[in-house]
C-alpha positions in Angstrom: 78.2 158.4 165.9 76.9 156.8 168.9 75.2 153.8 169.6 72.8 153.9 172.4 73.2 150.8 174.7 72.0 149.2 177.7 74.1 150.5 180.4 75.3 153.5 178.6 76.3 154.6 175.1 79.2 153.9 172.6 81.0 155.6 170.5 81.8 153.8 167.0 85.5 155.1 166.5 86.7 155.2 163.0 89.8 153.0 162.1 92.4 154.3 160.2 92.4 152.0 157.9 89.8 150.9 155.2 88.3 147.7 154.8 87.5 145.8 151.6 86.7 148.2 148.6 88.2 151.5 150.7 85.1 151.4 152.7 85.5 152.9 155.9 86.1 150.5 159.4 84.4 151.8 162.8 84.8 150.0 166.1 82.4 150.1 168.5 83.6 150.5 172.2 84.8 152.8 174.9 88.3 153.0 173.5 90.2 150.6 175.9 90.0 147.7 174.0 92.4 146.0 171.9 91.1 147.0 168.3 91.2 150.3 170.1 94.8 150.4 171.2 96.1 149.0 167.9 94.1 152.1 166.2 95.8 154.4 168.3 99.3 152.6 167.6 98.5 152.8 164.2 97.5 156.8 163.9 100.8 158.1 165.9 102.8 155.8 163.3 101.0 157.5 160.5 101.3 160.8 161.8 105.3 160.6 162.2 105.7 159.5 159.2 103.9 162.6 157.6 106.0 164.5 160.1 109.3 163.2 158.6 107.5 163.2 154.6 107.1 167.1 155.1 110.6 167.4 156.1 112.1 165.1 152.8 109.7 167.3 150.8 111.2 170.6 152.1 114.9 169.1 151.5 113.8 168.0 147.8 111.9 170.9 146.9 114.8 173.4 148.0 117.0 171.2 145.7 117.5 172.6 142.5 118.2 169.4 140.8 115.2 167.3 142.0 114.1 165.6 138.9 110.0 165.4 137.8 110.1 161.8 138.6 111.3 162.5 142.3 108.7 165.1 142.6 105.6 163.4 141.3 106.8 160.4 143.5 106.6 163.1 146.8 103.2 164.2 145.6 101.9 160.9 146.0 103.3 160.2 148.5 102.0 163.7 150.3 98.9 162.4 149.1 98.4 159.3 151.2 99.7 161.2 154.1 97.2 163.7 153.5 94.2 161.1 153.6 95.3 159.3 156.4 96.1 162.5 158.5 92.5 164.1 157.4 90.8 160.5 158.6 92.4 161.2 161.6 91.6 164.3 162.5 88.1 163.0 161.2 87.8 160.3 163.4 89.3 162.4 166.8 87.0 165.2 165.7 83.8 162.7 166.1 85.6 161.0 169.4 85.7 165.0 171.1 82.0 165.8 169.9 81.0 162.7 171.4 82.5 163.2 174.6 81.5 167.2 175.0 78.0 165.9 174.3 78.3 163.3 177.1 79.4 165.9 179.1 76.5 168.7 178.2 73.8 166.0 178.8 71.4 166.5 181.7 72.5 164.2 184.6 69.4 161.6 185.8 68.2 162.3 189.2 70.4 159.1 191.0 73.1 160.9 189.6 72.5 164.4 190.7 71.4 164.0 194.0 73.3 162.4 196.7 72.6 159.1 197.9 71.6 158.5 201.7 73.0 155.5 203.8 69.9 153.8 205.2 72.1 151.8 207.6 73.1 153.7 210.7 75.8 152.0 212.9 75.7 151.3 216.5 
């Protein structure tokens, strides 16, 4: 999504995390700013901790005592991974359209052709 401004356009970044109700959070910005930073902090400590939860569910499942109990807890838990993982590839996957269609827009004329010096030095 982006948000057409005055000197340009933003790009409303979904958070990875939910706000009141489990309804979705966006920030609006060029993604330099705190709220930013913090969502970045936050999405590389969710996806290391899926990293390690799929290797303690290939050490239980190999185990042939793990108990139904242990494995409905890993589910779940493979679950909430799962969402937060999907929001964000969700949320990059908007963040790269974004930019490619920055990119594939038609530059304006200031932009395209080079600017002349109207001063001339002695």
């Amino acid at each position: 999504m982006r948000v057409s401004g005055g000197s340009g356009a933003s790009v409303a970044r979904l958070l990875p995390w939910t706000g009141t109700g489990g309804k979705p959070c966006y920030v609006l910005g060029d993604g330099t700013g705190y709220v930013s930073r913090r969502a970045d902090e936050v999405e590389d400590i969710q996806l290391d901790m899926a990293y390690e939860l799929l290797g303690h569910a290939d050490g239980l499942l190999t185990e042939p005592g793990a108990t139904a109990p242990q494995i409905h807890f890993l589910a779940g838990r493979l679950k909430e991974s799962l969402e937060q993982v999907h929001r964000i590839a969700e949320s990059r996957g908007s963040r790269l359209e974004a930019a490619l269609s920055q990119d594939e827009a038609p530059q304006s004329e200031s932009q395209s052709e080079p600017q002349s010096n109207s001063e001339t030095s002695p």
